[in-house]
N, C-alpha and C positions, 0 to 999 in steps of 0.2 A: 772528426766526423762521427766518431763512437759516442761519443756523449750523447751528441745532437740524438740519434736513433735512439740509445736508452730516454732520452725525455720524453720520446714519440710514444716509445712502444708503454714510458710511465702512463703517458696522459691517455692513452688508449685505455689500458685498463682502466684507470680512473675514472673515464666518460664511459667504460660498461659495467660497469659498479653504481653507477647512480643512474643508469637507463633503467638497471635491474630492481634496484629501489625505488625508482616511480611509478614501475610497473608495479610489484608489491603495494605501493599506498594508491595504485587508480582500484587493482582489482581489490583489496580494503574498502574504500569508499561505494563502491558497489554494493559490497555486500550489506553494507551497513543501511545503506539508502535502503535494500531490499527490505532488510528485519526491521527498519523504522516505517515500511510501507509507503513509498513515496510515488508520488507519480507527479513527474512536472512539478517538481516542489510543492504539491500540495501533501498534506496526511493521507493516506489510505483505509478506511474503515473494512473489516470482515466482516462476515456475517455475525459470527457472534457479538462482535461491539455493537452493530446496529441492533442486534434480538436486544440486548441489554438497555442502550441506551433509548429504546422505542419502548421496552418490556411488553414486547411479543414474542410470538412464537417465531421457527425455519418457516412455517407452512406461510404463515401471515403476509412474512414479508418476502415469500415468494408470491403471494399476490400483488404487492407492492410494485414489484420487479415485473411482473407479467401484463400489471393493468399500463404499465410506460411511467407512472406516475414516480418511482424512486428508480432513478438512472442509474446505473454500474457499469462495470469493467471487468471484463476478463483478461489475468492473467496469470501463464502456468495454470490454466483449468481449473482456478480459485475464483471466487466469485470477490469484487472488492466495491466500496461505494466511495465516492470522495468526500472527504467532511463536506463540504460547499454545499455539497448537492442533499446530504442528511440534513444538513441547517436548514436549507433552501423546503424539504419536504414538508420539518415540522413545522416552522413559518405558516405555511400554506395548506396542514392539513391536521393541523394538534391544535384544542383547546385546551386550556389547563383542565389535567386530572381527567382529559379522554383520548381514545384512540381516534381515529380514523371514521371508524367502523363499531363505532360504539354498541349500536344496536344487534351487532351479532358476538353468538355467542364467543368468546377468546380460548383457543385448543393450547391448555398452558404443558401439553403432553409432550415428550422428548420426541419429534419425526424426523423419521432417517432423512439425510439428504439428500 
């Protein structure tokens, strides 16, 4: 019956040895999901990738955000855009080589956030 118990008490450790390492590669993959920006498998865009990729300004495309017209997400009190919905805007509100809001003047100054 000695034996029997040493196989037990082996496979016990065994099965919390690898509960411990699943956990390690869930809370990994979290992290990872976080720093690639993910939400619901999609990309996560910042403010700065969309200033860049729109080449406006913070102020600009807080109007964006303000008029309903460019949807976002808050999370951890960061402001984030989902690619879909940046695709979705310029689709529907970019001409080649204009903004938006062409006719006003563009504030290409650093504004605090």
């Amino acid at each position: 019956m000695g034996m029997n118990d040493d196989f037990k008490d082996l496979m016990q450790i065994w099965f919390e040895r690898l509960m411990a390492r699943l956990d390690r590669i869930e809370r990994h993959l979290e992290k990872m999901a976080i720093k690639e920006k993910l939400l619901e498998g999609e990309r996560l865009l910042d403010n700065q990738d969309v200033c860049q990729l729109l080449n406006v300004s913070k102020r600009t495309l807080q109007r964006y955000r303000s008029s309903g017209g460019l949807p976002y997400q808050m999370l951890y009190h960061k402001t984030f855009y989902k690619e879909s919905d940046v695709e979705a805007f310029i689709k529907a509100n970019f001409r080649k080589g204009e903004t938006p809001d062409d006719d006003a003047p563009e504030n290409t100054g650093d504004d605090p956030e």
